[in-house]
N, C-alpha and C positions, 0 to 999 in steps of 0.2 A: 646551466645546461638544460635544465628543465624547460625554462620559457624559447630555449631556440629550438625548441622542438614542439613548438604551441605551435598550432595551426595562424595562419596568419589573423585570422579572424579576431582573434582575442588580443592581438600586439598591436593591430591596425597595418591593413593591406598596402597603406601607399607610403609608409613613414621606411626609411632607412633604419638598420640596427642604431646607430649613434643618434639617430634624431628621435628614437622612442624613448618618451618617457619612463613608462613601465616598463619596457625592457632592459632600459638601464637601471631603476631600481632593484629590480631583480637579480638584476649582476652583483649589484654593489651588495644586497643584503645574502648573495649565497652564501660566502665565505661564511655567516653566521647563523647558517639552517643547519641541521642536519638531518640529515637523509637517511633510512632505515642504516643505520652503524649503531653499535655495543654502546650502554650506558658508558664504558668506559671510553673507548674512543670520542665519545659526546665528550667525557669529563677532560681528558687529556685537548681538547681544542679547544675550550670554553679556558681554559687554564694555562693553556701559555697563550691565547689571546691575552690573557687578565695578565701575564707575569711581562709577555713583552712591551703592551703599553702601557704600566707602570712607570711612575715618575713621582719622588714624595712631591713634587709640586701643581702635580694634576689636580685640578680641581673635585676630582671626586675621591680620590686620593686624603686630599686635604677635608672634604666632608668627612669622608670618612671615620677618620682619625679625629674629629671635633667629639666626637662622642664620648673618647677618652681622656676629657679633661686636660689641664695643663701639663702633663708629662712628658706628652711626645712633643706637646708644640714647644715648649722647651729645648727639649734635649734631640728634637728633629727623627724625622723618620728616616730612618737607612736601609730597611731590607723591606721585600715583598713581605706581606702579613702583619706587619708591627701598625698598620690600623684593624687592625682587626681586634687587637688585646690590649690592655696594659701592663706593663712587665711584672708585677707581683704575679698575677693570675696564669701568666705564660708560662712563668719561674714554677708553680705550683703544678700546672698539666706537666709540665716537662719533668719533673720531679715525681710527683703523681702516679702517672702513667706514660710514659714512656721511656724514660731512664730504663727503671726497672726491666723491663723487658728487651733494654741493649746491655744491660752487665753494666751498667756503670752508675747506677742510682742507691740507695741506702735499701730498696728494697730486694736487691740483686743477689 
């Protein structure tokens, strides 16, 4: 939105919208600017960008998860976040600190 509101001067006065470079750049990388909105609102688009192209066989996905050793590549990645941990340490936050505080952990 921004750049079709640029003076012609900056986009190039003789090119068509679809024949500019830069101005199709700009399209393509809005979706992933944001523009004066709430940390949260940031965090809520940055995050279900990341949960809907999600795939365990994405390649960044699958770096990801290299970090955690033979466990996942084993026994496979099935939900958003299981590259991010290994199940002991997950097992332990979740027990830890969160249980506890929804009534159903040993410290409840």
């Amino acid at each position: 939105e921004a750049l079709k509101n640029c003076p012609k001067r900056c986009v190039g006065e003789t090119m068509g919208d679809s024949d500019n470079p830069v101005l199709r750049l700009g399209q393509s990388l809005a979706p992933a600017v944001s523009y004066k909105e709430s940390n949260v609102e940031t965090n809520r688009k940055v995050w279900n960008n990341y949960a809907k192209d999600w795939k365990p066989d994405q390649d960044w996905v699958v770096k990801m998860a290299a970090n955690l050793g033979e466990e996942w590549a084993s026994q496979g990645l099935e939900h958003v976040g299981d590259e991010w941990s290994d199940r002991a340490s997950l097992t332990q936050v979740l027990d830890e600190w969160i249980l506890p505080h929804l009534g159903g952990g040993e410290g409840a």
